[in-house]
C-alpha positions in Angstrom: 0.0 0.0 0.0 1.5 3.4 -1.1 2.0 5.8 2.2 -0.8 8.2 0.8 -2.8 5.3 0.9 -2.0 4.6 4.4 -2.5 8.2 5.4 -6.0 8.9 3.9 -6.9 5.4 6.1 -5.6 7.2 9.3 -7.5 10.3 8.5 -10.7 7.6 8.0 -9.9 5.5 11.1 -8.4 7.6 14.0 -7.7 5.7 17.3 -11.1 5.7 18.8 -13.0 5.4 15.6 -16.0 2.7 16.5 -16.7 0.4 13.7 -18.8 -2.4 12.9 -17.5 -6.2 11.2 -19.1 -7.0 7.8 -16.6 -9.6 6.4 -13.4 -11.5 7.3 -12.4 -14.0 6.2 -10.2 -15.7 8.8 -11.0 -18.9 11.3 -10.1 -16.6 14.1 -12.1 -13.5 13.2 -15.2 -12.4 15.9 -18.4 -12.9 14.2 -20.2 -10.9 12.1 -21.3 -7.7 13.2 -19.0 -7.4 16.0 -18.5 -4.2 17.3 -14.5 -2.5 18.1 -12.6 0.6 18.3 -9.6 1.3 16.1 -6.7 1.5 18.3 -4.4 2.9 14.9 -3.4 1.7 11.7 -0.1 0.5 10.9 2.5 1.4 8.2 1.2 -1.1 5.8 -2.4 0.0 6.3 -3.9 -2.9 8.9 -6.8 -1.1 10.9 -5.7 -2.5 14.3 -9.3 -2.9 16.2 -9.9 -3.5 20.0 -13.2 -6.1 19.6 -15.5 -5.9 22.2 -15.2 -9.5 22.3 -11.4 -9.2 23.6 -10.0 -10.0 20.1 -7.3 -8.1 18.6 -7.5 -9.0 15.1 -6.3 -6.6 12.5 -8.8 -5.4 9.4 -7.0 -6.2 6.3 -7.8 -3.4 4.0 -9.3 -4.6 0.8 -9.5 -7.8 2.3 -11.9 -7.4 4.9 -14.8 -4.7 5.9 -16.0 -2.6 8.2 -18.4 0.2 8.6 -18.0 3.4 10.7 -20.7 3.7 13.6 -21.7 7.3 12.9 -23.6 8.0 16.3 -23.6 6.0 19.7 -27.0 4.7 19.1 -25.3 2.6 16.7 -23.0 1.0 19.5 
């Protein structure tokens, strides 16, 4: 991922950002429409997520999706 890349997903995801689980594919991934908040993203563009089931698993961007909670009667 080219670092503008990387630095228009850290304008998208700052630490704090809550988000939502749509897809990943991974055996270890929380389920479907698990709930986090973006602790940063890294210098190859993983969205590191605290999931509010304890997992840490990285969003692979392009790979896997999320959606921004806009308001907290989302979470």
């Amino acid at each position: 991922m080219k670092k503008v890349d990387v630095e228009k997903l850290r304008k998208e995801y700052p630490a704090g950002t809550r988000v939502e689980l749509l897809k990943m594919d991974d055996i270890q991934a929380p389920p479907i429409g698990t709930l986090g908040t973006v602790k940063h993203v890294d210098d190859i563009g993983t969205i590191h997520v605290s999931w509010d089931t304890g997992s840490g698993l990285g969003v692979v961007f392009g790979e896997d999706i999320v959606r921004i909670l806009k308001s907290k009667k989302e979470y």
